[in-house]
N, C-alpha and C positions, 0 to 999 in steps of 0.2 A: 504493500500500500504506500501510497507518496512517490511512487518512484516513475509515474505515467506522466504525459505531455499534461492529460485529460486529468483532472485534481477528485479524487471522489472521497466521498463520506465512506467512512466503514460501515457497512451492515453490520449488525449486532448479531452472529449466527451463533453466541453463547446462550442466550432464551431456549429455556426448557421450550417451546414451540419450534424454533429450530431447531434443534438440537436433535426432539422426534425425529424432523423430516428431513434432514440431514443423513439419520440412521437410515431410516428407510430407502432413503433415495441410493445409497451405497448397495444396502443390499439388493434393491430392480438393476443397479448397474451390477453387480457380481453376478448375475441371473445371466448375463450375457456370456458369462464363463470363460471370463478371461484368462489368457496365460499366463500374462506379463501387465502390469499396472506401471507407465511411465507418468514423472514428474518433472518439472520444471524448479531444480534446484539446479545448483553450480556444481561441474562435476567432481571437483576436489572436497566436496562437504558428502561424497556418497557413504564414506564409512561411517559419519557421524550419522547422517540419516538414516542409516539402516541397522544403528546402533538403536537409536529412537524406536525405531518401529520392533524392533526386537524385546525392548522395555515394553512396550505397550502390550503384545502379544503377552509379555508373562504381567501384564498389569498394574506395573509400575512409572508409569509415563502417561499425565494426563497431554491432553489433545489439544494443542494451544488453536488459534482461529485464525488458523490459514489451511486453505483448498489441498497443500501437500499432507494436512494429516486430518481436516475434518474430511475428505473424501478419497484420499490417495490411500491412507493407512487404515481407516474403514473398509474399503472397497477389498483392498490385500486380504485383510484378515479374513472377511466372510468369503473370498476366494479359496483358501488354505493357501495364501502365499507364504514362503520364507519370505521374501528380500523386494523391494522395491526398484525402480530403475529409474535414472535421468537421462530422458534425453536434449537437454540444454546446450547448449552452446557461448561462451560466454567471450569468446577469442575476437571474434567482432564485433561492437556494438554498434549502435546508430550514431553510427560518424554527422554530426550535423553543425560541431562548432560554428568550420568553414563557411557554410550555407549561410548559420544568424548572421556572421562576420561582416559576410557580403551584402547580405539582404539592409541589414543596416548604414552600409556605407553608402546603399545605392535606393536607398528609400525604395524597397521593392515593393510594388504593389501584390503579389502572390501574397508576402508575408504578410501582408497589410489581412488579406481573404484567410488566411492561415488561422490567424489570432482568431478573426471572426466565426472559425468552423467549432475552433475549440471552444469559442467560448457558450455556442451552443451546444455542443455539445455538453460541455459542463453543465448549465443548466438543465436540458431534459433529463441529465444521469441523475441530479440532486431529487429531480422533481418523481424521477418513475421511483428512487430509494425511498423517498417518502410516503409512497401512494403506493406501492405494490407490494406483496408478499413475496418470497423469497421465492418461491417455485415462480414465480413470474417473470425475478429478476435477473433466474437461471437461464429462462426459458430467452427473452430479450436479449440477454449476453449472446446467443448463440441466434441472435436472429439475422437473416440471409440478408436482407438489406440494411441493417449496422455495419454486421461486418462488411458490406460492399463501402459505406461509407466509409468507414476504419481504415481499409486500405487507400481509397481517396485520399486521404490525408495527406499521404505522401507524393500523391500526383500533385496538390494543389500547389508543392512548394516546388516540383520537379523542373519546371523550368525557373528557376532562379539560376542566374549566372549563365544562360546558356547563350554557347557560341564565345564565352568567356571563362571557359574553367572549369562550367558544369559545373559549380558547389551544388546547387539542389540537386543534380541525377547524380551525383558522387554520395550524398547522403541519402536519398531512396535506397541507389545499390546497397549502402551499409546493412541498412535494415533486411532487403531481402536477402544478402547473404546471411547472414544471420539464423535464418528461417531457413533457408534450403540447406544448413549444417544443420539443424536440429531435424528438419525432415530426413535428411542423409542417418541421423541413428535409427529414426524411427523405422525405415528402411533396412539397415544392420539387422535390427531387433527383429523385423519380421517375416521372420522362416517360413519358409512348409507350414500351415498346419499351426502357428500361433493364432492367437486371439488379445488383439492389444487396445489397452486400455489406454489415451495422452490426457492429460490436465494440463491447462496450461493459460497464460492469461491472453484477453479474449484479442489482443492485436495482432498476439500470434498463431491463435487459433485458424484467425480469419484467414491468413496466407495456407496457411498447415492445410486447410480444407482444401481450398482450390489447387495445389499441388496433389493430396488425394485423390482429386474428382480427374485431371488429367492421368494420374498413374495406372495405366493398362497394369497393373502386375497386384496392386494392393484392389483390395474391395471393403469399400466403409458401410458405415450404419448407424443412419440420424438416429441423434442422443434426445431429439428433442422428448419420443413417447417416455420415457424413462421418468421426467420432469414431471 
């Protein structure tokens, strides 16, 4: 949390009311009988995490309120997992310094539209977290035209610089590298005959998918009924 372009409020998913449906919603996704449950942690912290989830299994490790263990280490257990998996990538991130750098030296009107998307976007996140229940705001996160927006985002700034340096397409590229190294695990991970589970947050989701839906070799399976 805190760490997105897009600024949001935490849901409270510690409420005995979530908490239920949190449960619940773990086990309709374990019901899918997964092989492997992938996370979106760093992959130098795997031994710690799976130290965690090892504690939790024998009962000693409560569930703090993030998606890597209210549904990553839920999901595992009622699977009979041993061990959890990342597939993160953290060697690239969204190279974007350059791009503000420029955009401000050259009063760019893209960034001018940039500001404007986020800042709607901030508000309808504020407004759907206040007004909607949690299987709604699942359901929303994972909706086809957000994320088509979502990934928008990064066209809106894409021509900045161009024909001079390309800082905007040099910071797009960042970000989809990024994504096509985490889809390249998830690719690793899935053998013959796996059944994989990805958590992840929803800017990466949104690429993750459309790399799915082109990959003649994997076959997905909308999460929305689960919800």
């Amino acid at each position: 949390a805190g760490l997105d372009v897009v600024k949001q409020k935490d849901e409270d998913v510690m409420t005995a009311e979530a908490q239920a449906y949190l449960q619940g919603l773990s086990e309709r996704l374990a019901g899918f009988r997964p092989t492997r449950v992938l996370l979106e942690y760093a992959p130098e912290e795997d031994a710690a995490i799976n130290q965690r989830y090892r504690d939790y299994l024998a009962g000693t490790f409560e569930l703090p309120a993030n998606e890597i263990y209210q549904l990553g280490f839920r999901i595992a257990k009622a699977a009979g997992h041993e061990r959890v998996y990342t597939f993160d990538n953290r060697d690239v991130e969204w190279q974007a310094e350059a791009m503000f750098d420029y955009a401000k030296a050259h009063d760019s009107p893209e960034m001018n539209a940039f500001n404007e998307i986020i800042q709607s976007f901030t508000e309808e996140d504020a407004k759907a977290r206040a007004t909607l229940p949690l299987a709604e705001l699942l359901r929303r996160a994972n909706d086809a035209e957000l994320e088509r927006r979502n990934m928008d985002l990064y066209l809106a700034t894409n021509a900045i610089g161009a024909g001079d340096g390309y800082a905007g397409a040099a910071a797009a590229a960042s970000w989809w590298a990024r994504n096509f190294r985490m889809y390249a695990n998830i690719q690793r991970l899935a053998e013959p005959g796996e059944r994989i589970i990805a958590i992840g947050g929803a800017g990466h989701m949104a690429i993750l998918k459309q790399l799915l839906a082109i990959d003649g070799r994997l076959e997905g399976e909308a999460v929305e009924s689960y919800f």
